[in-house]
C-alpha positions in Angstrom: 4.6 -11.2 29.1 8.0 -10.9 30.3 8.8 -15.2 29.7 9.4 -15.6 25.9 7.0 -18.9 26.4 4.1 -17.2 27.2 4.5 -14.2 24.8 4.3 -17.4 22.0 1.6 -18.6 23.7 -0.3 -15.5 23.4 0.5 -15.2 19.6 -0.9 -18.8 19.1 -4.2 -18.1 20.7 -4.9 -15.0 18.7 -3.9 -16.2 15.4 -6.4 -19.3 16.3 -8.8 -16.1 17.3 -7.6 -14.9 13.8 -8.7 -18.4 12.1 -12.2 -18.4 13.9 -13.0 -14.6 12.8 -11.9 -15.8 9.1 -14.4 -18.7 9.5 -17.4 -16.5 11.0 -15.8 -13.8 8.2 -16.2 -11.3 10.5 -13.3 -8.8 8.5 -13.5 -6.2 10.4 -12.6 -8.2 13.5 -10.3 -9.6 11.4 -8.1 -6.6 10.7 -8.3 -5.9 14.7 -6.4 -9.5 15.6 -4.0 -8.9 12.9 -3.1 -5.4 14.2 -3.0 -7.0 18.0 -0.8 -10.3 16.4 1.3 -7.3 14.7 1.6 -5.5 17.9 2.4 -8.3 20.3 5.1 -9.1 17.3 6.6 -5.5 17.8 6.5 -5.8 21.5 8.9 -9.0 21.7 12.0 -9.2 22.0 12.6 -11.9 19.8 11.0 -12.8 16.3 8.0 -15.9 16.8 9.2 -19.3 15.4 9.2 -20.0 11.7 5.6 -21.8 12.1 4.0 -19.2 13.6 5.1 -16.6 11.0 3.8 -19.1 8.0 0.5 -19.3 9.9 0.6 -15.7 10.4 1.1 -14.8 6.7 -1.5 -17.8 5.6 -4.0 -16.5 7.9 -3.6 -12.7 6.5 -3.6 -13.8 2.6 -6.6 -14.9 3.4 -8.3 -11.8 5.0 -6.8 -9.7 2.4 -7.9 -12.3 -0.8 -11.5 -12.1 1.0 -12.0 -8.4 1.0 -10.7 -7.9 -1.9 -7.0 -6.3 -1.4 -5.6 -8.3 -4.0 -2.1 -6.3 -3.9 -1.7 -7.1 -0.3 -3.1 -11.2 -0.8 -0.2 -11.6 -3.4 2.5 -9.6 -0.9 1.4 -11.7 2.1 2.0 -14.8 -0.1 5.4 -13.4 -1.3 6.6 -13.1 2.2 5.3 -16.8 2.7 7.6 -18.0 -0.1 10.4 -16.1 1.3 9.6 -17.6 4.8 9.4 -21.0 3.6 12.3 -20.8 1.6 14.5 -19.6 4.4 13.1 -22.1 6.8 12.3 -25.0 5.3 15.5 -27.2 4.7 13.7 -29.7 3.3 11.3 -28.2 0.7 11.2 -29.3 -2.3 11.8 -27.2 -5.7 8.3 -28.9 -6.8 6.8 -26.8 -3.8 8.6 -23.7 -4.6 7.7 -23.5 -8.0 3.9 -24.0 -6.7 4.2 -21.5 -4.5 6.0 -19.7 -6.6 3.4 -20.4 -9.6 0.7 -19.2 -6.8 2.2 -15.7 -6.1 2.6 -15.0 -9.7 -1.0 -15.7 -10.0 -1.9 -13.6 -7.3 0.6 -10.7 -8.3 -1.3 -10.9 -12.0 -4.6 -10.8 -10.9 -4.1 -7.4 -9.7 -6.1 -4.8 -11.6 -4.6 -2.2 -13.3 -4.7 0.6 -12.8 -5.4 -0.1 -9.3 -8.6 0.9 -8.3 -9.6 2.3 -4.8 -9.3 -1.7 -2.6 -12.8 -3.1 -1.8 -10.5 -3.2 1.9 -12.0 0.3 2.4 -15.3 -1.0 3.1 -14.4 -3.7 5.5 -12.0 -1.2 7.8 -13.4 2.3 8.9 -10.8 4.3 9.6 -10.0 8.1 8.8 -6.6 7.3 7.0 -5.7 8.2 3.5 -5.4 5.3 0.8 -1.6 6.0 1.1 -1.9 6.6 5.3 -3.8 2.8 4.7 -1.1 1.2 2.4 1.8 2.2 4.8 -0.3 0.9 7.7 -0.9 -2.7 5.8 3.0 -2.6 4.9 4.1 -2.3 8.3 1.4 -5.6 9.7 3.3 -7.4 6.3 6.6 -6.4 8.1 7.5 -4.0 4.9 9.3 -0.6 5.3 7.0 0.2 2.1 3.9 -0.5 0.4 4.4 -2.7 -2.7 3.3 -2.7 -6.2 2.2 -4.7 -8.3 5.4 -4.0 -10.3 7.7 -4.4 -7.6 6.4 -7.6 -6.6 6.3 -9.2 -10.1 10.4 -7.6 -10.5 10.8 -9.7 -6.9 9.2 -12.2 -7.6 11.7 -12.5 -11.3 14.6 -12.1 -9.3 14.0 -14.0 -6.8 15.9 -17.0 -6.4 14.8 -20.6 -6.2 
């Protein structure tokens, strides 16, 4: 793991292990590979290209959309605007705003007041709801959970 080559390697094959457990929805599995692709992440010393961060945050909108962690879904597809605006020299503003449009939707259809996440079912752990928030904020790359307020004020200020 010490060649940069075959540390990206190794992400690739367990976000295509991350796409197959998605498929099969086996969640709980799921939540595993995205802890291990989070881990591996942490362990190199340099961040994974551009694509494999979009894939990344596509991949975990999804598992967080399908059990039901809808505050999570719309912060996963935040950080997937923010990716793609950073990276993408050639994006359009049409496919901003549309992904732009889609986060807002996501951020919206979080309930309020937010009820205990249907996640809780899927992944058996001993943590806290707040121990389990933190947790999902770090595999997001965030220093701390986020709200739907906080998303919807980034998501206003955020510039196309």
């Amino acid at each position: 793991m010490s060649k940069p080559e075959m540390h990206q390697l190794n992400l690739e094959i367990r976000l295509h292990q991350l796409a197959f457990l998605i498929q099969m929805e086996l969640w709980q599995e799921a939540y595993k590979a995205v802890e291990d692709i989070n881990n591996l992440m942490n362990l190199s010393k340099k961040m994974p290209v551009p694509k494999t961060m979009a894939n990344y945050y596509q991949k975990l909108a999804v598992v967080f959309q399908k059990v039901g962690n809808y505050l999570f879904h719309a912060a996963a597809l935040f950080k997937l605007l923010q990716l793609s605006k950073e990276m993408k020299k050639n994006i359009t503003q049409e496919e901003l705003q549309k992904m732009a449009c889609r986060v807002l939707v996501a951020t919206l259809a979080i309930s309020l007041p937010s009820a205990r996440p249907e996640f809780d079912r899927f992944i058996e752990t001993d943590e806290s709801p707040l121990e389990k928030a933190q947790r999902l904020a770090i595999i997001l790359g965030l220093t701390q959970p986020p709200t739907r307020a906080s998303l919807l004020t980034d998501l206003l200020t955020w510039q196309f």
